[in-house]
VOTORMAR-278602 format. One record per atom (N, C-alpha, C): x negated, y, z; residue in three letters. Coordinates in steps of 0.05 Angstrom, whole numbers, padded with zeros to 5 digits, always signed. Layout:
XYZALA ...
% end
This chain:
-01905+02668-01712UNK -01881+02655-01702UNK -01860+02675-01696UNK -01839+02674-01704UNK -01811+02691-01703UNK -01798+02687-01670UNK -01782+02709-01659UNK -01772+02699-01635UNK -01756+02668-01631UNK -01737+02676-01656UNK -01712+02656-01656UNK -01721+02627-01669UNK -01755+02625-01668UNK -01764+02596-01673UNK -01772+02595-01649UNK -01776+02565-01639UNK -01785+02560-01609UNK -01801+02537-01618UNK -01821+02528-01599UNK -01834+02496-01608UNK -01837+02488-01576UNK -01822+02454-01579UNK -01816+02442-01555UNK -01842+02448-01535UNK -01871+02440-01549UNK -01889+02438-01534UNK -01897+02461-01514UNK -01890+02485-01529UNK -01894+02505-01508UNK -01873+02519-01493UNK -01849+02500-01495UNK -01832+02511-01471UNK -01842+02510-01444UNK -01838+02517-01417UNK -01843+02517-01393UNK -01822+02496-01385UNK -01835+02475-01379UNK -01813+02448-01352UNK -01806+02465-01341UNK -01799+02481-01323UNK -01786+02494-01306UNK -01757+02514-01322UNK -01758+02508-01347UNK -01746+02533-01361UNK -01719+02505-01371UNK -01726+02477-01373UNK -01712+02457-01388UNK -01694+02454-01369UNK -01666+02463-01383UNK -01635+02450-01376UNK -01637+02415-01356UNK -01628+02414-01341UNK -01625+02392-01331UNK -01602+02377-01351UNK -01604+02349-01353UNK -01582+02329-01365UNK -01558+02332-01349UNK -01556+02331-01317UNK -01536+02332-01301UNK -01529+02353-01290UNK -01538+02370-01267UNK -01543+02396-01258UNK -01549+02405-01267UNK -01552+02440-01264UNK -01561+02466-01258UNK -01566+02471-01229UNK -01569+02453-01209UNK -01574+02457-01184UNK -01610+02453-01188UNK -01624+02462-01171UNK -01646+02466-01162UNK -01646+02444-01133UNK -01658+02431-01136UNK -01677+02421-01107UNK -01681+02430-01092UNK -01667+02430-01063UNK -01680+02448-01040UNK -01674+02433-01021UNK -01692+02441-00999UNK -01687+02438-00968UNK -01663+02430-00952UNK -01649+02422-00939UNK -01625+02417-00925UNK -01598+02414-00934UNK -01581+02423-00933UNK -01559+02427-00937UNK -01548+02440-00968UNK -01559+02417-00984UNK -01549+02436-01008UNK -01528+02420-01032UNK -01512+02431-01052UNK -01505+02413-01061UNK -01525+02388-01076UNK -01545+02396-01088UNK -01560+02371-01106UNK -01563+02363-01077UNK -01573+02362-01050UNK -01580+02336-01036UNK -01551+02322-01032UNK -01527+02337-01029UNK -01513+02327-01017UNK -01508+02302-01044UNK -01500+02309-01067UNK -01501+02297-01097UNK -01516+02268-01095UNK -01540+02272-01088UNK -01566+02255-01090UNK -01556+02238-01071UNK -01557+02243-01046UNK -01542+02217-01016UNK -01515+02205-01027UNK -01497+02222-01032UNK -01468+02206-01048UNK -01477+02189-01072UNK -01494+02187-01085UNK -01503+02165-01112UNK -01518+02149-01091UNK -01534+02159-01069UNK -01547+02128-01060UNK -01522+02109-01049UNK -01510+02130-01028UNK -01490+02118-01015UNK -01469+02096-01032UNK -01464+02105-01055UNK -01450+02085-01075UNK -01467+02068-01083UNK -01497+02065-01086UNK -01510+02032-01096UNK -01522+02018-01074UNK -01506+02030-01048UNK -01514+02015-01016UNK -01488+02002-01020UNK -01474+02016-01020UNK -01446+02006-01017UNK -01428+01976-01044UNK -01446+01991-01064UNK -01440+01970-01086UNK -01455+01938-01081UNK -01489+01948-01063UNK -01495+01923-01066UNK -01494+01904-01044UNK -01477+01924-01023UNK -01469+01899-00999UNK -01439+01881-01008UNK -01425+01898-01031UNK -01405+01870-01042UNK -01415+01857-01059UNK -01437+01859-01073UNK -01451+01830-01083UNK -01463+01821-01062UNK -01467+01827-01048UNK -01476+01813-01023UNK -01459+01796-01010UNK -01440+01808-01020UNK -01415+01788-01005UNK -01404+01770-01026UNK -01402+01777-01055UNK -01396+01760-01072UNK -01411+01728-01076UNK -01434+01740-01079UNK -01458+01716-01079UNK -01451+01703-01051UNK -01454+01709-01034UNK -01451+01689-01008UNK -01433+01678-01000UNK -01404+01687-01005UNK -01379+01680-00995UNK -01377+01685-00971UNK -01395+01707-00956UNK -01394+01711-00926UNK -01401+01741-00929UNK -01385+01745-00901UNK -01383+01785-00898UNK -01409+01784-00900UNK -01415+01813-00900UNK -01441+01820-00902UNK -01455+01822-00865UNK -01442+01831-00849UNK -01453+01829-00827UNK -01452+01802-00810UNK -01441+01790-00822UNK -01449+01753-00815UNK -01476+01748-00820UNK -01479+01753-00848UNK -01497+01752-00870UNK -01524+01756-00856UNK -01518+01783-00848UNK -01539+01808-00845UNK -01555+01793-00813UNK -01534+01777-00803UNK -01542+01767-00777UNK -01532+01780-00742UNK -01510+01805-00753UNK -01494+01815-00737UNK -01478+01801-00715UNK -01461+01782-00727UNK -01449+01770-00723UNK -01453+01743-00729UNK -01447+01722-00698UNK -01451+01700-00701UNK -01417+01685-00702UNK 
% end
């Protein structure tokens, strides 16, 4: 096998380009966590206005917050 041929199967997972990032996974304060909480935060946030669409009522009526 020549350098400049490669075969998928014996690449190393750890060595494969991410689709989105080049960030690494870590502990606390990092950009990929901060990344990761801002995408949940938007399908919390998306699905309390179908929450509100479907019902015709705020969501903390809904939710039982508010009587």
């Amino acid at each position: 096998m020549t350098s400049d041929t490669t075969n998928a199967s014996q690449a190393s997972p750890d060595l494969t380009p991410s689709a989105t990032t080049t960030d690494v996974p870590a502990f606390g304060w990092s950009g990929y966590a901060e990344r990761v909480n801002g995408r949940f935060a938007m399908v919390g946030f998306v699905a309390i206005l179908i929450v509100e669409a479907i019902s015709h009522d705020t969501f903390l009526h809904w939710a039982g917050f508010l009587r």
